[in-house]
C-alpha positions as CSV (number, residue, x, y, z in Angstrom):
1,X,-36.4,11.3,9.9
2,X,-34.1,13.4,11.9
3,X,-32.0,14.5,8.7
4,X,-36.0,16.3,7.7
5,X,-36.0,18.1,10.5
6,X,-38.0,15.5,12.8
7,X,-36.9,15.5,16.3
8,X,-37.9,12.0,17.7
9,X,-37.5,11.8,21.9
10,X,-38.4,7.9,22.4
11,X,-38.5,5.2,19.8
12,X,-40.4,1.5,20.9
13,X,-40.2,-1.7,18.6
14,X,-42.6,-4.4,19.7
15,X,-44.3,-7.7,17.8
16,X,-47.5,-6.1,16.2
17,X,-50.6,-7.0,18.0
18,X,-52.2,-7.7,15.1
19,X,-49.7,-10.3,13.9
20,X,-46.7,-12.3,15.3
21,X,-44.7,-11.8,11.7
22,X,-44.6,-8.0,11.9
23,X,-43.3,-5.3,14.3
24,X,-44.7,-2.2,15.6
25,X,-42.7,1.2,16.0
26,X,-43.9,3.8,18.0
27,X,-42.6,7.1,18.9
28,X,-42.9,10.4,20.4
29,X,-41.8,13.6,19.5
30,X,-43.0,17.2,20.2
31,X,-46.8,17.8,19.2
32,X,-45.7,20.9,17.0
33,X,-43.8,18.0,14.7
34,X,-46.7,15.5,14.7
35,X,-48.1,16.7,11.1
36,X,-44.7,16.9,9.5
37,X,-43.7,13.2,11.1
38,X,-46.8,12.0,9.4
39,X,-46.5,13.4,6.1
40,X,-43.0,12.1,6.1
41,X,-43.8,8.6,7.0
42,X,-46.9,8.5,5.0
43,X,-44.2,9.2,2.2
44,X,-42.0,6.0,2.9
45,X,-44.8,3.5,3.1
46,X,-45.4,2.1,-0.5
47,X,-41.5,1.8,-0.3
48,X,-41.5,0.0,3.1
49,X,-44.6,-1.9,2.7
50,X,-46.2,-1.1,6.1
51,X,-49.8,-1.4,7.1
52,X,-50.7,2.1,8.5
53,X,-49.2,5.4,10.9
54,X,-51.1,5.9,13.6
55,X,-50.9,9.5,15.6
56,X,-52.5,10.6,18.8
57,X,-51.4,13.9,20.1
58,X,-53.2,13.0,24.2
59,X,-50.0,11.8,25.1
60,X,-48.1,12.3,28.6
61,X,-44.3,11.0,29.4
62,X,-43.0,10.8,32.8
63,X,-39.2,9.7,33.3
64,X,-37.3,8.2,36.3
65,X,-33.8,9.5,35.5
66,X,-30.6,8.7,38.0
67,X,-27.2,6.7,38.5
68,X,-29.0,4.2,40.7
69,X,-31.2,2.8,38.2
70,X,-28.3,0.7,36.9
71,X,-27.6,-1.0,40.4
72,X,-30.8,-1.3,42.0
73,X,-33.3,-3.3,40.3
74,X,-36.2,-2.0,43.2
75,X,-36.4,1.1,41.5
76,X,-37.9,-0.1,38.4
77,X,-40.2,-2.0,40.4
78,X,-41.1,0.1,42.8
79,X,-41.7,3.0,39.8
80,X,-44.3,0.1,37.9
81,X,-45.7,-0.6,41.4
82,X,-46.9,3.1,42.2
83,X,-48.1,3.3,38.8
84,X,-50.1,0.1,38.9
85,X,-51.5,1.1,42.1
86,X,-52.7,3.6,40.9
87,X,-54.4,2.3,37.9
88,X,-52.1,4.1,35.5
89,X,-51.9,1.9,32.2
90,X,-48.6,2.4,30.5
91,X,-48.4,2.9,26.6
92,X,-45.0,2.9,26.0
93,X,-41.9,2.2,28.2
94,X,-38.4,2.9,27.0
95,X,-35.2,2.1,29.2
96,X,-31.7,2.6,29.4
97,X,-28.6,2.9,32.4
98,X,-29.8,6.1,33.6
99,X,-33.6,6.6,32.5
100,X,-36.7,4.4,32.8
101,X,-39.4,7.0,30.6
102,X,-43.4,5.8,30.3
103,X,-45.9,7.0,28.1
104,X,-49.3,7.3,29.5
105,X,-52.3,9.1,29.0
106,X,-51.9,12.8,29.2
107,X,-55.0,12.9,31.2
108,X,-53.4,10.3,33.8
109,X,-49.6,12.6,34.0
110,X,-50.5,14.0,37.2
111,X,-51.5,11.3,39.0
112,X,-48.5,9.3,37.5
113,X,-46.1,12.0,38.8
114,X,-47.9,11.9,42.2
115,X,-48.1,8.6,42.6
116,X,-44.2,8.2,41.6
117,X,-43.7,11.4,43.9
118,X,-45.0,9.5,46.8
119,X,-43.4,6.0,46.0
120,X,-40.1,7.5,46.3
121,X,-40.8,9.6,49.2
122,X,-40.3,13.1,47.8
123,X,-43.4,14.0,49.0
124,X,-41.5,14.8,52.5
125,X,-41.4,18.1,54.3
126,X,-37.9,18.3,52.0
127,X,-37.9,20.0,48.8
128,X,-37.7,17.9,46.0
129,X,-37.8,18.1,42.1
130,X,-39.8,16.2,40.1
131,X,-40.0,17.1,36.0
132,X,-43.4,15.5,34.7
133,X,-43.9,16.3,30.8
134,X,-46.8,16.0,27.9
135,X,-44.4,14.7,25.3
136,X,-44.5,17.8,23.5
């Protein structure tokens, strides 16, 4: 979808809920794309034989991004800890060397980014950057 203009961020491939024989795949992009993503998957589906497309715009993405993350398997778990804690369900996780990014809510972002803010400590008396984004 790319090659129609499409810029997808995060793509997620899972075993559909609604039957172990076929996949979900879910992704985000910026809101101002949603309609044409749509209308351009919408196009494919007699061809590919899938059920439905799905789109919610109420999205939030928070992203833990550093060297580290290869190394040190606490960071992961201390990221899904703070989030659990504070009762932040998680939509959507994607992963690689550098990056763990989550999808939540969009009305849940802020305390996601606070609660990951404080798990990590940059909530000192140092200045710190944290990036917390809606997706779009």
């Amino acid at each position: 979808m790319a090659a129609q203009g499409v810029s997808i961020d995060m793509i997620v491939q899972n075993v559909s809920t609604s039957s172990a024989s076929t996949s979900d795949i879910s992704f985000t992009l910026p809101e101002s794309e949603g309609a044409a993503a749509v209308a351009a998957v919408r196009e494919l589906q007699h061809e590919m034989g899938f059920a439905d497309v799905l789109y919610t715009s109420h999205v939030g993405k928070l992203s833990l991004v550093g060297a580290g993350l290869r190394s040190n398997p606490n960071v992961a778990h201390r990221l899904f800890g703070a989030l659990a804690d504070a009762g932040i369900n998680i939509e959507m996780i994607s992963t690689s060397e550098i990056r763990i990014s989550v999808i939540t809510d969009q009305t849940d972002l802020a305390d996601a980014v606070r609660s990951v803010h404080t798990a990590f400590a940059l909530d000192a008396d140092t200045e710190a950057v944290v990036y917390g984004g809606t997706g779009r």
